[in-house]
Structures are given as C-alpha cells and as structure tokens.
C-alpha positions in Angstrom: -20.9 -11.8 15.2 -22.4 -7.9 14.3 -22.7 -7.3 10.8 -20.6 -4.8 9.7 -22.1 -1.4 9.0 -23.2 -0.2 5.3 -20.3 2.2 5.4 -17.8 -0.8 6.9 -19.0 -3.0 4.3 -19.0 -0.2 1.6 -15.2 0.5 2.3 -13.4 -2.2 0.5 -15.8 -2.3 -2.4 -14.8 1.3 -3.1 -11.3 1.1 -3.0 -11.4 -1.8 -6.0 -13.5 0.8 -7.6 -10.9 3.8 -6.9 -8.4 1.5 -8.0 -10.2 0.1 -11.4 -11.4 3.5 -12.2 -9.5 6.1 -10.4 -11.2 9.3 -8.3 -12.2 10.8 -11.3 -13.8 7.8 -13.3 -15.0 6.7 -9.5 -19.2 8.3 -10.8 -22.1 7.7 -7.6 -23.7 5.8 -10.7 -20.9 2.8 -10.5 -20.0 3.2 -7.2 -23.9 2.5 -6.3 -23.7 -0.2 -8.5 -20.4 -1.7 -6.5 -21.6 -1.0 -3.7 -25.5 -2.4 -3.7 -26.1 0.7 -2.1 -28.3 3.8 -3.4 -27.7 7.2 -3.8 -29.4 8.6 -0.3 -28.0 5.1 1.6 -24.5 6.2 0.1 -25.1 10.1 1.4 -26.5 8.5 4.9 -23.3 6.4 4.9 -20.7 9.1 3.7 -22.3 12.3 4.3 -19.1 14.2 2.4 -19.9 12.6 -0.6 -17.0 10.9 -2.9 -14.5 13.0 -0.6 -15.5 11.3 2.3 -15.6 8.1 1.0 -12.2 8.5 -0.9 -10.5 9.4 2.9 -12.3 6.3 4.8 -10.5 4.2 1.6 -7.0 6.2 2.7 -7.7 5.9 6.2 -8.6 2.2 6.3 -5.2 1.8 3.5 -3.6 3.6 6.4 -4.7 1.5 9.2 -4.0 -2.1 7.6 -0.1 -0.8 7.0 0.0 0.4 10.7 -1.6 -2.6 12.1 0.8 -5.1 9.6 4.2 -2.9 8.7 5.1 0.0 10.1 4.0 -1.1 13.7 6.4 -4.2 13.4 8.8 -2.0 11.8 9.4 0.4 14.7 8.7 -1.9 17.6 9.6 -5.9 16.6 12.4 -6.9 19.1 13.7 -8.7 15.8 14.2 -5.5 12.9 15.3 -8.6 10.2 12.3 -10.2 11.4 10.4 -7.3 10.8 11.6 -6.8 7.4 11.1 -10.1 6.3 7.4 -9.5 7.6 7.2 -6.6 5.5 8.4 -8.2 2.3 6.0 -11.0 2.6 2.9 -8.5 3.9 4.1 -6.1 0.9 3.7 -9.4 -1.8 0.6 -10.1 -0.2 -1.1 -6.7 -0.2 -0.2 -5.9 -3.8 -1.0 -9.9 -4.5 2.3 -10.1 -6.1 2.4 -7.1 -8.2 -1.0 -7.4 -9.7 -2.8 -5.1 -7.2 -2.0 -0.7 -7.7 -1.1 1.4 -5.4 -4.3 3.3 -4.4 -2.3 5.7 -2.4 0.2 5.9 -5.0 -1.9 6.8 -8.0 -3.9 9.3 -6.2 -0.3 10.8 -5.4 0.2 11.3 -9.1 -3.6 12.6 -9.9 -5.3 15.8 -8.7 -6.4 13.8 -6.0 -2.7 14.8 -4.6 -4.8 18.3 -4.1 -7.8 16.9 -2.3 -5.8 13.9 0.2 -2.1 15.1 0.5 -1.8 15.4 4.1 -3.1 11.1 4.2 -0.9 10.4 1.0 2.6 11.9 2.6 2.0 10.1 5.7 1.2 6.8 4.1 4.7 7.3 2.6 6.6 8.9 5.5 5.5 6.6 7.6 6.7 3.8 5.8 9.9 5.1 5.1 10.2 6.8 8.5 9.5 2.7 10.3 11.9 0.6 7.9 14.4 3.8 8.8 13.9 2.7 12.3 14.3 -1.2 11.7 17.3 -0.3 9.8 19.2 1.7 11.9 18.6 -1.3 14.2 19.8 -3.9 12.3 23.6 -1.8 12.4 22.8 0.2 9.0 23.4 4.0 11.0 24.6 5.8 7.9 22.7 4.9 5.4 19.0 3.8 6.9 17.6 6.9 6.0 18.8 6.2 2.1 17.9 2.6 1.7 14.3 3.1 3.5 13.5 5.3 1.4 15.3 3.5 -1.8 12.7 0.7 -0.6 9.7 2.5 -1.1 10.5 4.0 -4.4 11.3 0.4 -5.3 8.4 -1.3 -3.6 5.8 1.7 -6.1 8.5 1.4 -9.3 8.0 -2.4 -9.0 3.8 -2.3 -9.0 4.4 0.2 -12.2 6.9 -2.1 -14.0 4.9 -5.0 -13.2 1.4 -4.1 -14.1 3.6 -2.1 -17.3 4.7 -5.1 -18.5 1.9 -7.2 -17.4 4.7 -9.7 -15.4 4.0 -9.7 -11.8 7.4 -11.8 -11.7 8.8 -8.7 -11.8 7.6 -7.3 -8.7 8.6 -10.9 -6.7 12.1 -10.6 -8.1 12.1 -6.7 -6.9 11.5 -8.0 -3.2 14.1 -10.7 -3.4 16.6 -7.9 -4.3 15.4 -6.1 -1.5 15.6 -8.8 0.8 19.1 -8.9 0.1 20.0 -5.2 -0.1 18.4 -4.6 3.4 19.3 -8.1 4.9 21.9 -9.6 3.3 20.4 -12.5 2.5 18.3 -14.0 0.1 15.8 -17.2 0.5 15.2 -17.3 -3.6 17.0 -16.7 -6.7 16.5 -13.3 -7.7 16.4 -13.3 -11.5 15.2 -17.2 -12.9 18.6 -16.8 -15.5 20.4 -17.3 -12.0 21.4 -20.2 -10.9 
C-alpha cells in the first residue's frame, strides 16, 4: 500500500485545525506544527498558500458527502433507504453533534468571500439530493421545503448542541427528522417520552 502524499496526509490534519481555530486563527506557525510539516514542505505541498490548503479541506469535505450522501440520495433505488443512510452518515460525520461544521462556519466568516462558489454547493447539493429522494418517496409538493428544512436543521442542531455542550441534542434532532421525512421513528425522540 503507497503512502499517501505530504499534501494527502496534510489534508485532514488541517481541517481539525480550520475547525479548532478557524481560517483566520489557522497561522503557518500551528498549522506546521499540526501538520509535522515545515514552512517550504507546506509551500511545495500547497503552493497557494493557506488558500490552497483551505479549498483541498472544502474539496475533500465535498467529496466525502458526494461519495456517502448526496450520491445515495439522488441515485439509491430505495430514497427511505437513502435517508436513513444519510441520518446515520450525518451522526457519524459530526460524531453526534460534537464535531462543527467546517463548511458551515466558513459560511458565516469572511471566508464566505474567499470559498463561496465550494460553500453554496456543499449546501445546494445537499438540499438539491434529499429534494430528489423526497420527491421519490411521494413527497411532490413539499420536497423542495422539507430538504431544505433538513439542512437548516441538520447546521441549527451542531450550533445548539456544541451551544449547550449536549450532543443529545443533535441525536434527538435526527430522530425528528427521521420522522418528519419518513414517518417513522426507530428511537424515542425526546428521553421525557415514553
């Protein structure tokens, strides 16, 4: 098995440090330090500086959600099966609430300036796929509505749950989701239900 390339390797490291410390906070000095890599091995790697390296985070964000959600989304035989998968891939990604939205808090920084073309799409296309599943699964009116209800959910859930320092919150917010887009629910939603 190949090693994976400074810049491969480099790419996961700096998104935990985008996400601890935002673009701005984001200096060479710590992201060096992150990294293990030095200044001219950081140019060699991302020869657009931070810029570059702030787009291969986006681009690789982008990727995983292709590859895991919206793919499945537009194209599962099964749009309830699909759903489901995104639920469980959306827990998993944002390990239950406890992880930020990269994409989403560059959308509220001045990074909105410098990446908005990669931040709309991350969220069009996600709307834009569920709106697909939905209309599948008999919802012809409204798909448009509740895909896009989802997503403001889905980033309103991360910020209420890393507000209140609960991640419960943001499991309970996909179980209400579950049943808003399915019907159907495979846990009690709120633990004061029984």
């Amino acid at each position: 098995m190949a090693r994976p390339s400074a810049r491969d390797a480099a790419i996961p490291v700096l998104a935990e440090v985008f996400r601890a410390h935002g673009y701005a906070g984001a200096s060479l000095a710590l992201i060096g330090t992150r990294t293990g890599l030095g200044k001219g091995s950081l140019y060699h790697a991302f020869p657009g500086g931070k810029v570059e390296m702030a787009q291969a985070v986006l681009d690789e964000i982008g990727a995983w959600f292709e590859g895991r959600i919206y793919a499945s989304l537009r194209d599962t035989p099964d749009p309830r099966a699909a759903i489901r998968q995104m639920l469980a891939e959306t827990d998993g990604y944002f390990r239950s609430g406890r992880r930020v939205c990269l994409v989403g808090a560059f959308a509220l920084c001045d990074e909105r300036d410098l990446f908005g073309d990669r931040i709309a799409g991350y969220f069009a296309q996600w709307r834009d796929a569920l709106t697909q599943a939905l209309r599948r699964c008999g919802h012809d009116t409204k798909a448009f509505d509740l895909a896009e209800d989802t997503v403001l959910a889905i980033q309103g859930g991360l910020v209420l749950a890393r507000a209140l320092d609960d991640p419960e919150v943001f499991g309970r917010m996909l179980k209400r989701l579950e049943w808003t887009l399915l019907g159907e629910t495979t846990a009690r939603v709120h633990p004061s239900t029984s």
